[in-house]
mmCIF file of the C-alpha atoms, coordinates in Angstrom:
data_MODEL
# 
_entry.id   MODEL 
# 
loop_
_atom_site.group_PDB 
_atom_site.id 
_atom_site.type_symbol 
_atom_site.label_atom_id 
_atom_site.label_alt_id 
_atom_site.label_comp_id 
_atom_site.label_asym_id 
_atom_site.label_entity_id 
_atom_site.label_seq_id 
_atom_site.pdbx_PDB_ins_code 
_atom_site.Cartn_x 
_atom_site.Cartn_y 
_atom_site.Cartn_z 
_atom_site.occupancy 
_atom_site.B_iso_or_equiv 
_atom_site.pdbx_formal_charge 
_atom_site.auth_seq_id 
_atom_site.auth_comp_id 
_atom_site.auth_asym_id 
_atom_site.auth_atom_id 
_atom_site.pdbx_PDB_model_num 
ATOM 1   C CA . UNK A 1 1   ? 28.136 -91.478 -165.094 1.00 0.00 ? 1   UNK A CA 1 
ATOM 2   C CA . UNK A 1 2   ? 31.954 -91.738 -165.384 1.00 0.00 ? 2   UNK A CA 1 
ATOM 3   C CA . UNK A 1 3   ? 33.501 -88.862 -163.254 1.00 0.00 ? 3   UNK A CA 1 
ATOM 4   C CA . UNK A 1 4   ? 31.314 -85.203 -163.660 1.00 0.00 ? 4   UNK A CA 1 
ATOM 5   C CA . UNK A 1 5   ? 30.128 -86.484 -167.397 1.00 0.00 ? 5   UNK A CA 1 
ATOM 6   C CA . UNK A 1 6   ? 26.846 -87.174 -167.677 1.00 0.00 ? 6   UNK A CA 1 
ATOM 7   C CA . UNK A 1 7   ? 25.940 -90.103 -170.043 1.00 0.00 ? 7   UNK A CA 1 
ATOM 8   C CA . UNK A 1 8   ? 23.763 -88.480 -172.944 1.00 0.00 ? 8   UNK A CA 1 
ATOM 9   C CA . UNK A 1 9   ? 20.707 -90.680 -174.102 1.00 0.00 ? 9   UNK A CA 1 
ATOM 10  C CA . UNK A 1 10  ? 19.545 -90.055 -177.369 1.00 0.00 ? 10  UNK A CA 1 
ATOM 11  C CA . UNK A 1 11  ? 16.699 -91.383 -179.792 1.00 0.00 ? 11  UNK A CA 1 
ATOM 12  C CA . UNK A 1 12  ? 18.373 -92.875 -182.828 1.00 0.00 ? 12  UNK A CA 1 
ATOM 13  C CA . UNK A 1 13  ? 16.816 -91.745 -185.711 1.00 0.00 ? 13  UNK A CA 1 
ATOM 14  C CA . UNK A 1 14  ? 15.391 -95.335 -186.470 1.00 0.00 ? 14  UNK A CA 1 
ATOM 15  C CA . UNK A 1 15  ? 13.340 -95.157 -183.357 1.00 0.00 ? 15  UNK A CA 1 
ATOM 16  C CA . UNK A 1 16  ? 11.892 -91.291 -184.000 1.00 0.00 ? 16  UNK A CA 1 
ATOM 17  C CA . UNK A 1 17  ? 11.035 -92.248 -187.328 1.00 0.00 ? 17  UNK A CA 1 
ATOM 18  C CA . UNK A 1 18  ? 8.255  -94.844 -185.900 1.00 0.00 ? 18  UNK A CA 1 
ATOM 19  C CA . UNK A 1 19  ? 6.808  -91.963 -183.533 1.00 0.00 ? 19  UNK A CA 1 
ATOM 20  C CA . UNK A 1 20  ? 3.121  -91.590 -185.991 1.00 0.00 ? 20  UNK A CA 1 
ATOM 21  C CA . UNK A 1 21  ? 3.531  -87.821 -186.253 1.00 0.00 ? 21  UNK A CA 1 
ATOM 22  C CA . UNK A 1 22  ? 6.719  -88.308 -187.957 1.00 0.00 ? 22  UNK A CA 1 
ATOM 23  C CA . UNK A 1 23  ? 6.105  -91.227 -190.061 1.00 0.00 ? 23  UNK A CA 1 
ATOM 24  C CA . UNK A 1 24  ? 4.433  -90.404 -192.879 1.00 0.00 ? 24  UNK A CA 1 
ATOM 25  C CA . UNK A 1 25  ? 6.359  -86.849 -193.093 1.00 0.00 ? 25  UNK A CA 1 
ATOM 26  C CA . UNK A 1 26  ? 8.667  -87.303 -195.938 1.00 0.00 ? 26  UNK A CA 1 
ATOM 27  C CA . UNK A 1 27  ? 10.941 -84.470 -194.283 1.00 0.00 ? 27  UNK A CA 1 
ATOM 28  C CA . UNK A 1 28  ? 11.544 -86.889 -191.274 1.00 0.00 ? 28  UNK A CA 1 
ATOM 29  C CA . UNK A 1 29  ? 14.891 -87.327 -191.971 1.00 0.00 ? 29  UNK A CA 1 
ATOM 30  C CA . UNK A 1 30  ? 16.180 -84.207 -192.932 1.00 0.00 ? 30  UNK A CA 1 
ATOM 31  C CA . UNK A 1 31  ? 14.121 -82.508 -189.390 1.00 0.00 ? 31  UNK A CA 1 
ATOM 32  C CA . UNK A 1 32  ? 15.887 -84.995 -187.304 1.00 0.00 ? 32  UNK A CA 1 
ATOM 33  C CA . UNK A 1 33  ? 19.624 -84.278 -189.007 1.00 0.00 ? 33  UNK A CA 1 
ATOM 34  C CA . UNK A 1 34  ? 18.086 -80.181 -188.121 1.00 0.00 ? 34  UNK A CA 1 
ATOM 35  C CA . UNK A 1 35  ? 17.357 -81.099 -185.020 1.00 0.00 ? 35  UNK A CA 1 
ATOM 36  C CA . UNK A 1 36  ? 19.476 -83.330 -183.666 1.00 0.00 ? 36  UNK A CA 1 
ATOM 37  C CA . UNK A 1 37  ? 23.160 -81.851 -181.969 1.00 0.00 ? 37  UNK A CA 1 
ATOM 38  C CA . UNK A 1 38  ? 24.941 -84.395 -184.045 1.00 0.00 ? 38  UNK A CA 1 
ATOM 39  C CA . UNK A 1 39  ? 23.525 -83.569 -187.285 1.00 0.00 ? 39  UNK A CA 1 
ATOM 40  C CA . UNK A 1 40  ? 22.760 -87.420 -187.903 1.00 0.00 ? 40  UNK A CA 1 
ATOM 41  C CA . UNK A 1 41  ? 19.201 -87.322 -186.704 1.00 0.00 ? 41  UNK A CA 1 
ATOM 42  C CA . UNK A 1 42  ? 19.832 -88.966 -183.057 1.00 0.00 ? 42  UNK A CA 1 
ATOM 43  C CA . UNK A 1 43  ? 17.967 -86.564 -180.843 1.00 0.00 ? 43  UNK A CA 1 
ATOM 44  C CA . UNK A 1 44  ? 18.575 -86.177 -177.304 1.00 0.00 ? 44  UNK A CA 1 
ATOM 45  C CA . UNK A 1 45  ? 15.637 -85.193 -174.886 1.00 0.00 ? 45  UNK A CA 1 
ATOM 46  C CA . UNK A 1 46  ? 16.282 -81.791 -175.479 1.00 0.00 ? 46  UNK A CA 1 
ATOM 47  C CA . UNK A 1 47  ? 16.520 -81.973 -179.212 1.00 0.00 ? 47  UNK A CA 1 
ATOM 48  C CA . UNK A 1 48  ? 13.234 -83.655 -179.164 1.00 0.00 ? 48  UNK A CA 1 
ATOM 49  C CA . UNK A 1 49  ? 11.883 -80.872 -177.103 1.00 0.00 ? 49  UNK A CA 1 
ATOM 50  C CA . UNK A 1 50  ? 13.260 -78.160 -179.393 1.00 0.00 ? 50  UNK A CA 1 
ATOM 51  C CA . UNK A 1 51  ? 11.536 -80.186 -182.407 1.00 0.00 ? 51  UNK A CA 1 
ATOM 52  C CA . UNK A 1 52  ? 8.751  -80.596 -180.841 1.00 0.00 ? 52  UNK A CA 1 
ATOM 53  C CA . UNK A 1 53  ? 8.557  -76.808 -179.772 1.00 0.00 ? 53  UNK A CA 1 
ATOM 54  C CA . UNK A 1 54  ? 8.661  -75.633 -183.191 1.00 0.00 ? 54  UNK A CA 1 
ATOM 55  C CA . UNK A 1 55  ? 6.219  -77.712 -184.719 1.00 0.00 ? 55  UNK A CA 1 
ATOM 56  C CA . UNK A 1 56  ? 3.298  -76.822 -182.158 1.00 0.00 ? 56  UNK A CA 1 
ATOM 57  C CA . UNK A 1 57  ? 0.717  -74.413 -183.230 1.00 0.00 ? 57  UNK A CA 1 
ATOM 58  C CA . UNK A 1 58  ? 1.550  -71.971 -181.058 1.00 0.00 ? 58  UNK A CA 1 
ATOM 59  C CA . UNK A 1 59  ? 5.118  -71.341 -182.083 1.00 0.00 ? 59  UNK A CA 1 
ATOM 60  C CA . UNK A 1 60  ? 5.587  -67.984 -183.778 1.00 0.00 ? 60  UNK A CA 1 
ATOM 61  C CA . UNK A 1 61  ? 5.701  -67.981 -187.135 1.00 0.00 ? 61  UNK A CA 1 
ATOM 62  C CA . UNK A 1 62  ? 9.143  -66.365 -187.401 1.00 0.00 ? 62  UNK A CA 1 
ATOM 63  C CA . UNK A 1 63  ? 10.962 -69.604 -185.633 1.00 0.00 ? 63  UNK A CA 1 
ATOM 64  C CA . UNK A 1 64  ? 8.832  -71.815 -187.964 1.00 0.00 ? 64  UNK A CA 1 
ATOM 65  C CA . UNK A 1 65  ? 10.133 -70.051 -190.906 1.00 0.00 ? 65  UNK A CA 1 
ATOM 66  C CA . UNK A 1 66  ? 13.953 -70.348 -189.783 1.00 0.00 ? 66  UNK A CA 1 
ATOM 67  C CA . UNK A 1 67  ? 13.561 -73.925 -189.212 1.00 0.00 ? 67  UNK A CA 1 
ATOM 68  C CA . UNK A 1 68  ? 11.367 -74.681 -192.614 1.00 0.00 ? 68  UNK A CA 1 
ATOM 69  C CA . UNK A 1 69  ? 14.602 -73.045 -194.512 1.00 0.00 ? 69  UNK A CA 1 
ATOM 70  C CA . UNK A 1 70  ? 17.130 -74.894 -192.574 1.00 0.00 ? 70  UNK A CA 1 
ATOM 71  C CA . UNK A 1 71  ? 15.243 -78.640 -193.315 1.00 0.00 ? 71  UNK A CA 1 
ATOM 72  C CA . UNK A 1 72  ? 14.503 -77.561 -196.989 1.00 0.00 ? 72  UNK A CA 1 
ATOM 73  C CA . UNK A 1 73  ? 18.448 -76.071 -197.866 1.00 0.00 ? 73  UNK A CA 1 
ATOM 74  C CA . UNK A 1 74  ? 19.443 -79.814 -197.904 1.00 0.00 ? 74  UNK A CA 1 
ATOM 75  C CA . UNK A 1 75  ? 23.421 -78.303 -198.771 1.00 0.00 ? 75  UNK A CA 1 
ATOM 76  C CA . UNK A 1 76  ? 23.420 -75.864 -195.811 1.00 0.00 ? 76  UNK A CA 1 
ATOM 77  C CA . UNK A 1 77  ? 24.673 -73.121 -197.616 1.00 0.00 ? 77  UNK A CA 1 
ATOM 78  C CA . UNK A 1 78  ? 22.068 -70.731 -196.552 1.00 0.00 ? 78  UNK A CA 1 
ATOM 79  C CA . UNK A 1 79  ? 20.232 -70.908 -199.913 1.00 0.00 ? 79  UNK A CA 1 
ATOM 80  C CA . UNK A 1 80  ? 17.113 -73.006 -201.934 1.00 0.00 ? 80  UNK A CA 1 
ATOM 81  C CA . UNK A 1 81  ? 19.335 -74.152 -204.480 1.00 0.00 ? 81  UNK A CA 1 
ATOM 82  C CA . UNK A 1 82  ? 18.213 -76.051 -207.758 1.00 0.00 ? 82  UNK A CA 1 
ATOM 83  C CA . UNK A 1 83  ? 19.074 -78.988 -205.963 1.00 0.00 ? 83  UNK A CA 1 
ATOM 84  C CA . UNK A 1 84  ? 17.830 -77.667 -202.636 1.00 0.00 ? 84  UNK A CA 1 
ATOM 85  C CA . UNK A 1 85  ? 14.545 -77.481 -204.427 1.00 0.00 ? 85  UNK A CA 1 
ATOM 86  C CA . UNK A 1 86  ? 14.653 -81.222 -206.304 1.00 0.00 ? 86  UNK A CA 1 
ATOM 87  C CA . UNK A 1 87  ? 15.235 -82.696 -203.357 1.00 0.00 ? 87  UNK A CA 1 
ATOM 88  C CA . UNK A 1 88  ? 12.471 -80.927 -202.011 1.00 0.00 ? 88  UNK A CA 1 
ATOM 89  C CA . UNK A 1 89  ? 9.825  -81.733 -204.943 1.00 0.00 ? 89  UNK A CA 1 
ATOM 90  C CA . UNK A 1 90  ? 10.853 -85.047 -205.069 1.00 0.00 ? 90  UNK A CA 1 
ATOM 91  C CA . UNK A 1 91  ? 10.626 -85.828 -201.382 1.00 0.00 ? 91  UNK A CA 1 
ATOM 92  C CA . UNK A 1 92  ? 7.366  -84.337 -201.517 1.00 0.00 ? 92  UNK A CA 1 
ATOM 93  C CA . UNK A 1 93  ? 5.606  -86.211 -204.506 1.00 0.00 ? 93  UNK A CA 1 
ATOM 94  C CA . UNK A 1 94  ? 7.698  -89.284 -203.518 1.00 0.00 ? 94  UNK A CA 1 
ATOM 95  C CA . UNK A 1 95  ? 9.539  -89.360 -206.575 1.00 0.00 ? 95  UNK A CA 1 
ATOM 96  C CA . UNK A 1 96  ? 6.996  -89.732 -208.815 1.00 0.00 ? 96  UNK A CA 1 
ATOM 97  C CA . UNK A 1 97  ? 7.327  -86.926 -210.952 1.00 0.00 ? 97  UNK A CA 1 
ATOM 98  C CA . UNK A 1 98  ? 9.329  -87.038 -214.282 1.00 0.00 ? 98  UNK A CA 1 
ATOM 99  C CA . UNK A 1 99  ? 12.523 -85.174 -214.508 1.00 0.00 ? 99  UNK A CA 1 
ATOM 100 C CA . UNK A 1 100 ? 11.328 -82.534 -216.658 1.00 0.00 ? 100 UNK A CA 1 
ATOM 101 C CA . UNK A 1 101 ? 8.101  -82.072 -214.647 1.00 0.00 ? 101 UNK A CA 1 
ATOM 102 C CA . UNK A 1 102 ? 10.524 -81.442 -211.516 1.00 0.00 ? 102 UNK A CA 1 
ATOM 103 C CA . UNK A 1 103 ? 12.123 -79.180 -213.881 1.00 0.00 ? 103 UNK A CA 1 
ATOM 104 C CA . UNK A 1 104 ? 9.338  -77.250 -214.959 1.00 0.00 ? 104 UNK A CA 1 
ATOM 105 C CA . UNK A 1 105 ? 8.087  -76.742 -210.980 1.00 0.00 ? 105 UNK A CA 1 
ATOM 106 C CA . UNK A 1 106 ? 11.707 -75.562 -209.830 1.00 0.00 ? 106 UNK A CA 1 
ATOM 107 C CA . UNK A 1 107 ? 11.570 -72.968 -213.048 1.00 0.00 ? 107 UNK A CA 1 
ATOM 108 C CA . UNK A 1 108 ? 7.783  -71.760 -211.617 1.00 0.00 ? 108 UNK A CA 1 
ATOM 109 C CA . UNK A 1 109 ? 9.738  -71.488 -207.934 1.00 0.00 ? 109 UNK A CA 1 
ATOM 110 C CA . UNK A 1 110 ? 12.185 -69.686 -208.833 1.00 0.00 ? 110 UNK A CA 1 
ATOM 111 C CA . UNK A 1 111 ? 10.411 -67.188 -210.888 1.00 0.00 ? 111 UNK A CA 1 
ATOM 112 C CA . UNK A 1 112 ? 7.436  -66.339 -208.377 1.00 0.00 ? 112 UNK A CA 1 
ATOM 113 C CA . UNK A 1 113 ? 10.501 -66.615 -205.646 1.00 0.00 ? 113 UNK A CA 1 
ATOM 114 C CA . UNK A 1 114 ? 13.753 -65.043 -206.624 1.00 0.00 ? 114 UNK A CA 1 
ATOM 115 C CA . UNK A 1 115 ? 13.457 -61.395 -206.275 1.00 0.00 ? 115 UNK A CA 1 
ATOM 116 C CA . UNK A 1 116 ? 17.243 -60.982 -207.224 1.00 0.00 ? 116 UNK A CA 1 
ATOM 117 C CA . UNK A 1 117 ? 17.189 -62.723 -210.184 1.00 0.00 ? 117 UNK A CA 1 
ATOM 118 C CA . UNK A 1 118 ? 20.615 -64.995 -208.483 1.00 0.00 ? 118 UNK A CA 1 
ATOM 119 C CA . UNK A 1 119 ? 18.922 -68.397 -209.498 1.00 0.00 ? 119 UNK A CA 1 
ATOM 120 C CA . UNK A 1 120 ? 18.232 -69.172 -205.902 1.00 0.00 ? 120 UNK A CA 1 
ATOM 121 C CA . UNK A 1 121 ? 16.017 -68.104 -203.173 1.00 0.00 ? 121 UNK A CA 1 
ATOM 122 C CA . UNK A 1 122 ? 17.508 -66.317 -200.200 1.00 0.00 ? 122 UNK A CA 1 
ATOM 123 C CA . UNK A 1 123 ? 16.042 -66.592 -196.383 1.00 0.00 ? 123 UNK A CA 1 
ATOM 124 C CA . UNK A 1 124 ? 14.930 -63.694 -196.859 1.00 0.00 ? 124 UNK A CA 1 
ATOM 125 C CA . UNK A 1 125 ? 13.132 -64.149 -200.460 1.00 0.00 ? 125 UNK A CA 1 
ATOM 126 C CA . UNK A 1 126 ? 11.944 -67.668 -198.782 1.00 0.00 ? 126 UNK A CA 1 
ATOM 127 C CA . UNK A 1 127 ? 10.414 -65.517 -195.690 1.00 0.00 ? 127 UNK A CA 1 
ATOM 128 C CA . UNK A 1 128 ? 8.567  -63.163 -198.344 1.00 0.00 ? 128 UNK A CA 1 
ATOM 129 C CA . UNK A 1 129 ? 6.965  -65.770 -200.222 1.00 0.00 ? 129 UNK A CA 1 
ATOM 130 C CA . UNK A 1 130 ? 5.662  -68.044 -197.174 1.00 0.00 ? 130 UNK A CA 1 
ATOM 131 C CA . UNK A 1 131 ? 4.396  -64.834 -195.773 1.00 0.00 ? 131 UNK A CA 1 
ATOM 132 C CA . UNK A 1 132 ? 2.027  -64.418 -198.510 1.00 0.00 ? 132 UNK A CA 1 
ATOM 133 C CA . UNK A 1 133 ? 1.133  -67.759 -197.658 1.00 0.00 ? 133 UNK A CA 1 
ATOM 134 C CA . UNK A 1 134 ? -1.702 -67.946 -195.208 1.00 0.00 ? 134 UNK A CA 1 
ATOM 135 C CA . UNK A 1 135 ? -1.322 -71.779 -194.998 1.00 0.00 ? 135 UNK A CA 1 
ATOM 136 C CA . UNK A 1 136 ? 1.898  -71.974 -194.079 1.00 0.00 ? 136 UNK A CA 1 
ATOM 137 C CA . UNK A 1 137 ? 1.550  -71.596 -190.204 1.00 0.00 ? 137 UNK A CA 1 
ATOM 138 C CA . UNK A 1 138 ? -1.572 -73.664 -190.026 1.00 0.00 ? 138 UNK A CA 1 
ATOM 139 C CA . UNK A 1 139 ? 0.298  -76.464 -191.908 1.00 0.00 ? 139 UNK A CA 1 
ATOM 140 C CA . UNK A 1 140 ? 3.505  -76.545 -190.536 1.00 0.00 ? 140 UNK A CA 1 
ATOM 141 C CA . UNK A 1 141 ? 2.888  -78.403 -187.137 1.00 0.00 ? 141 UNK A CA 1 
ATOM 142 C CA . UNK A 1 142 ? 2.930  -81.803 -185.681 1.00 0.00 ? 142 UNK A CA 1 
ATOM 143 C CA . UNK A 1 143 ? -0.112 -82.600 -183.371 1.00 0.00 ? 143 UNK A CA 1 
ATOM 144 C CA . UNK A 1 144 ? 0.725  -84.602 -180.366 1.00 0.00 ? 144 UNK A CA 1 
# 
């Protein structure tokens, strides 16, 4: 401690990304850069706590919803973008898609998802479709 500061000890990212709950998530970057205070994915204790508070089964749906947009709009502009959603497919499928089949799944998206017809889906558009979505809750968690 140097004067009243505390000294603030944070995970790097390198060393959350071996933790096995996180390891095969392809997300684990982008929920560390959510999570973390510096937006690089270093997590302090309380970060970690946070994370791990949102992923448990018993968090209500409603948090788990805020924090699924926030990892999946990749540009932070409070939208699923078309490149929101690439990003998204492609992290999901580990690239292994062709371009127009990425394509072809963004066009499905935002049909079944845009109720404005703007080309991109709002929180609140992205809050109407996963709560249609039984599955959601049950698979958004990390079991420790």
């Amino acid at each position: 401690m140097q004067g009243n500061r505390a000294s603030i000890v944070a995970l790097t990212f390198e060393e959350v990304e071996r933790i096995p709950e996180l390891k095969e998530n392809p997300f684990r970057r982008r929920i560390c850069e959510v999570f973390s205070e510096d937006g690089c994915g270093n997590l302090t204790f309380d970060d970690f706590l946070d994370m791990f508070s949102v992923f448990s089964e018993m968090a209500p749906l409603p948090l788990k919803l805020k924090y699924a947009f926030r990892i999946y709009d990749f540009d932070g502009d409070d939208y699923l973008g078309h490149d929101d959603l690439s990003k998204m497919i492609r992290s999901l499928t580990r690239d292994e898609l062709t371009d127009e089949e990425v394509e072809f799944i963004i066009e499905r998206i935002i049909e079944e998802a845009d109720l404005d017809s703007d080309s991109q889906i709002s929180y609140a558009e992205f809050e109407h479709v996963c709560s249609r979505s039984p599955d959601f809750i049950r698979t958004f968690h990390i079991r420790i």
